[in-house]
C-alpha positions in Angstrom: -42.3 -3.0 -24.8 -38.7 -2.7 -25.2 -35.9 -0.7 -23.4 -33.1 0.3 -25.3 -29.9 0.6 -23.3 -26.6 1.9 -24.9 -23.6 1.9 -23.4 -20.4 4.4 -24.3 -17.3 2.6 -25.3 -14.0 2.3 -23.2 -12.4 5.5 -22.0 -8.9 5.7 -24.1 -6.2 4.5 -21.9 -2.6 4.4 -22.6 -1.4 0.8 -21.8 1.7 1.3 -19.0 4.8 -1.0 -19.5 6.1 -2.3 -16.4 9.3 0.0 -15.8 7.4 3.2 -15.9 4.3 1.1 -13.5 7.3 0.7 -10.7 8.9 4.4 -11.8 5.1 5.9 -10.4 5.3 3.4 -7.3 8.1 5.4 -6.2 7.3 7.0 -2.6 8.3 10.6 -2.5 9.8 11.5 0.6 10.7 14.6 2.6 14.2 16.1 1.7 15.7 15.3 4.6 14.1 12.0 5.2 15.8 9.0 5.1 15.3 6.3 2.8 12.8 3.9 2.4 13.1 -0.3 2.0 11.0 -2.4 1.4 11.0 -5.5 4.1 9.1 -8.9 2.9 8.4 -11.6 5.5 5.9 -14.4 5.5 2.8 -14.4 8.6 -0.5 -16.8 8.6 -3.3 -15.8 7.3 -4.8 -15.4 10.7 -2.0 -13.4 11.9 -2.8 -11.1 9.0 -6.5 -11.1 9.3 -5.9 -9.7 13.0 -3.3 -7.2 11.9 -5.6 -6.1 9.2 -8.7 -5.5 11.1 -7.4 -3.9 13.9 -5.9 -1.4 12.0 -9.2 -0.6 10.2 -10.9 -0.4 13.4 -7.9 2.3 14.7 -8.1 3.8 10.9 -4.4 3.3 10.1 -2.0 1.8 7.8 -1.3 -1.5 8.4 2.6 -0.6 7.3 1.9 2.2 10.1 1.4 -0.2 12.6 3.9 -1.9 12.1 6.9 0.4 10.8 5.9 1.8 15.0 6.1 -1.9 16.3 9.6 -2.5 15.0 10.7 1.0 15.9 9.7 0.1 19.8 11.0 -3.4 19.7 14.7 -2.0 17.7 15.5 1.4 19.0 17.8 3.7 17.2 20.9 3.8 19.7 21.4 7.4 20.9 
């Protein structure tokens, strides 16, 4: 006995080039918001694994977390 299985084919996508992939990335923020840049730094892995984890077990962002962190440790001066 034999099962016949078919399969549909790919759904049509439109292949992205990379200037309208970063165009889509852009985050839209408040009118009155300030904007937004993006900070890079190297941690360990383990450091990362803790951030990570904790986060999921408080359910939020890691770049939550941490955007709160620096604003504690580098205060805006009033």
């Amino acid at each position: 006995m034999s099962k016949k299985v078919t399969f549909g084919g790919k759904p049509a996508t439109k292949p992205i080039s990379p200037d309208d992939w970063v165009e889509s990335r852009k985050i839209e923020a408040p009118a009155k918001a300030e904007e937004m840049k993006r900070l890079t730094f190297d941690i360990s892995e383990s450091l990362h694994r803790r951030i990570k984890s904790q986060c999921a077990v408080k359910g939020v962002k890691m770049t939550d977390e941490l955007r709160a962190l620096l604003e504690k440790h580098f205060p805006a001066e009033a």
